[in-house]
C-alpha positions as a LaTeX table, in Angstrom:
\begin{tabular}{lrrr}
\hline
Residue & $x$ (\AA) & $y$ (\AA) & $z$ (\AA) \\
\hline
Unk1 & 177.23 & 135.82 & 8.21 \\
Unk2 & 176.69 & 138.37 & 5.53 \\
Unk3 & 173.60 & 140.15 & 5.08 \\
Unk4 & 171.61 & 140.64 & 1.63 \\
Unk5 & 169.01 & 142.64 & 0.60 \\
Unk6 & 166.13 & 141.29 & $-0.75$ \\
Unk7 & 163.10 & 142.57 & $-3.04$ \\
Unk8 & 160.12 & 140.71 & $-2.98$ \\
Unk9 & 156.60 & 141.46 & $-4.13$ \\
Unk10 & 153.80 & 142.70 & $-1.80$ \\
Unk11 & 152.02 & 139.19 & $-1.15$ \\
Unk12 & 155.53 & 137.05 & $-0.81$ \\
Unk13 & 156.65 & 139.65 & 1.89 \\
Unk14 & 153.05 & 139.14 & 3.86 \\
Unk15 & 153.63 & 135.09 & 3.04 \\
Unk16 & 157.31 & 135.40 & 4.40 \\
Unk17 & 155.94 & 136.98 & 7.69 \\
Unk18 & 153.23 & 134.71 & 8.46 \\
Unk19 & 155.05 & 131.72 & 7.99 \\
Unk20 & 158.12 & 132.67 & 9.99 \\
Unk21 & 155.18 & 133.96 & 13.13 \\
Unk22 & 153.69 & 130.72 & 12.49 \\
Unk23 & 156.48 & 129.09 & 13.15 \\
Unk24 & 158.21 & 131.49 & 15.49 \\
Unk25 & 161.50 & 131.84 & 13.31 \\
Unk26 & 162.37 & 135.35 & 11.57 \\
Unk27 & 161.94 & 135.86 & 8.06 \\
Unk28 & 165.23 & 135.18 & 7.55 \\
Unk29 & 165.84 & 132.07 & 9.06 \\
Unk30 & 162.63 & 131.05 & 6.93 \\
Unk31 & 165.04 & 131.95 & 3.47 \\
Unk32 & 167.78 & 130.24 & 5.27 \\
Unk33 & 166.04 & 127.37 & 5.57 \\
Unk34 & 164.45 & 127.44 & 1.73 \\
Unk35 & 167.80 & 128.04 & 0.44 \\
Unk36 & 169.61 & 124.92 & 2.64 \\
Unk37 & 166.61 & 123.02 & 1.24 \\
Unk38 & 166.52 & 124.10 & $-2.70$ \\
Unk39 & 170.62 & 123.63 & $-2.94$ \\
Unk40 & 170.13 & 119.69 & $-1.31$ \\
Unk41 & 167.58 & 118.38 & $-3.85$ \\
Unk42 & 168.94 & 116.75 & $-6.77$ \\
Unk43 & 169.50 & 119.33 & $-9.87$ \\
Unk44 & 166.80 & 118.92 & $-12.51$ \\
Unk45 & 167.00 & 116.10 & $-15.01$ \\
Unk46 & 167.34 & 115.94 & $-18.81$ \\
Unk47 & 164.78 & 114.53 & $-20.69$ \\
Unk48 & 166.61 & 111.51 & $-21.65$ \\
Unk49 & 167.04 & 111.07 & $-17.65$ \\
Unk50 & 163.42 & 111.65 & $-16.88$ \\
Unk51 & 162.48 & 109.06 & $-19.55$ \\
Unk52 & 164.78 & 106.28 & $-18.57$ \\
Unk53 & 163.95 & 106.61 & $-15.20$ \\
Unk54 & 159.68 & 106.75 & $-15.58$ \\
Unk55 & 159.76 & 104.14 & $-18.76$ \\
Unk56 & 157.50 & 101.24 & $-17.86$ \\
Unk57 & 156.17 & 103.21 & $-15.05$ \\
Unk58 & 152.66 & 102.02 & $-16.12$ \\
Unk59 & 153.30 & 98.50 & $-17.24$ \\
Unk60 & 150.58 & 97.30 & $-14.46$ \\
Unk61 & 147.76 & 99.34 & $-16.06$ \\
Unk62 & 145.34 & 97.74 & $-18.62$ \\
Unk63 & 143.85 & 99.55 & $-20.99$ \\
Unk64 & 144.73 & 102.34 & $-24.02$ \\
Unk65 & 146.20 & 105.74 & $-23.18$ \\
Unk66 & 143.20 & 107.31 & $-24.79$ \\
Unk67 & 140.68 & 105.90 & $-22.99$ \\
Unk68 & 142.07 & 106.98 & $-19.81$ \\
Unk69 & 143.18 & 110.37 & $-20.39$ \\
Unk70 & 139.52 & 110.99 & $-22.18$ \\
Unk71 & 138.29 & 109.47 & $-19.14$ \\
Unk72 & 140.40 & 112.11 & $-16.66$ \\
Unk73 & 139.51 & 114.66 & $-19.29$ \\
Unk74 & 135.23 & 114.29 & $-18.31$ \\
Unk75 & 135.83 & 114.52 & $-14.53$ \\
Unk76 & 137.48 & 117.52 & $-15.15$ \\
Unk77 & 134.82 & 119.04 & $-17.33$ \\
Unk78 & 132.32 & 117.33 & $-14.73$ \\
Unk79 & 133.96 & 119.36 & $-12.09$ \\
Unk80 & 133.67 & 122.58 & $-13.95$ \\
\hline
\end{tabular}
């Protein structure tokens, strides 16, 4: 295996340690595992692919676009 060095800020470097206590694995196996991970998920899409694929996504829904963001929009600003 070869080693690497690695810089990472202040609060990623705390993160890194807890997680790997928390789950009683060195820091290392923790990147290990994040890298295995990152390199099997699917590379990102092009728009054209993310628009074929979610087109008629919301064909069930009744109602105009407007309404509903506007309505999303006021819980938001409720919530504030």
């Amino acid at each position: 295996m070869t080693r690497t060095i690695l810089s990472l800020p202040e609060d990623e470097k705390r993160w890194l340690e807890s997680y790997g206590k928390r789950h009683r694995i060195s820091s290392a196996e923790v990147i290990r595992r994040a890298i295995r991970e990152f390199r099997g998920k699917k590379p990102e899409a092009g728009l054209r692919e993310v628009l074929r694929e979610t087109a008629g996504a919301w064909t069930s829904v009744r109602g105009d676009s407007r309404g509903y963001v506007d309505r999303l929009r006021k819980e938001w600003d409720d919530r504030s």
